[in-house]
C-alpha positions in Angstrom: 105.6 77.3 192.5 106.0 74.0 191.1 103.6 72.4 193.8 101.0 74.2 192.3 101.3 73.8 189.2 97.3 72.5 189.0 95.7 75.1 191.8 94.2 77.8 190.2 96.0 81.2 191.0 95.5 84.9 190.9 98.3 87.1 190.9 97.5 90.6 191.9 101.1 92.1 191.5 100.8 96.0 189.8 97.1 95.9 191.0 95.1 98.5 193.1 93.6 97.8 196.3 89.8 98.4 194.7 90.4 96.4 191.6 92.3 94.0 193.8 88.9 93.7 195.6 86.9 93.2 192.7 89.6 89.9 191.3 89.8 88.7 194.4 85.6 88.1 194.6 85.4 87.1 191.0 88.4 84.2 191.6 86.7 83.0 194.4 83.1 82.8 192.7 84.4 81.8 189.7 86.6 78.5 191.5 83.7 77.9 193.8 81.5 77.3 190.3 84.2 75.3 189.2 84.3 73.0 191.8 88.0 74.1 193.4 88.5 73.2 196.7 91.5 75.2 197.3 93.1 78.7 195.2 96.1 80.3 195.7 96.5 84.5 196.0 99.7 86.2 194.9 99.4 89.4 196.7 103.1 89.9 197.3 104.7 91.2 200.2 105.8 94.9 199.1 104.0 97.2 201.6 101.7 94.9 203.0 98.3 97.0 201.5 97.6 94.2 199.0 98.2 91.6 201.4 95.8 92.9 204.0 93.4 94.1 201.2 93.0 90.4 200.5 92.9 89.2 203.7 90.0 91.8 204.6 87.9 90.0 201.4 89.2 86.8 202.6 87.4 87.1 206.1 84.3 88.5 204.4 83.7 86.0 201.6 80.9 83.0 203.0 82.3 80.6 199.8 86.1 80.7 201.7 86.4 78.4 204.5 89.3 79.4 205.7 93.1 80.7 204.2 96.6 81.3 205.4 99.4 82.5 204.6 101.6 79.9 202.1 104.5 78.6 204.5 107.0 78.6 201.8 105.6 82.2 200.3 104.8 85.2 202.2 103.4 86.5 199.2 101.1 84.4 198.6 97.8 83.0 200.4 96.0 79.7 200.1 92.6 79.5 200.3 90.3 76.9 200.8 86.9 76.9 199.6 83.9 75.4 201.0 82.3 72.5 199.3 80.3 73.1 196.2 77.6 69.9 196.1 
């Protein structure tokens, strides 16, 4: 992922759906302190548990604005964060 060379990224491949949880919260508070305005998720595609694990956090999280699915990556979702003033 050349493109994103400079977005911060978590890569959850190997990883448990309840510690997947747990990363997935920390990344986002932690980039949100940070100042990041977008992240990127490597869930994978495999059999889709990771991938809907972190959509499910995803939804619930009030610092994500919003996140989709990476058009050139099914494995992977990009997430945008809200603004951190």
């Amino acid at each position: 992922m050349i493109l994103y060379r400079s977005t911060p990224q978590l890569d959850l491949h190997g990883i448990d759906r309840e510690y997947a949880r747990i990363l997935i919260e920390e990344f986002i508070k932690d980039n949100y302190k940070m100042k990041k305005k977008e992240v990127i998720i490597i869930h994978g595609i495999g059999t889709g548990i990771i991938k809907k694990t972190t959509k499910e956090v995803l939804a619930k999280n009030k610092l994500v604005k919003r996140f989709y699915i990476d058009s050139t990556n099914a494995g992977a979702t990009i997430v945008e964060l809200i603004e951190n003033k």
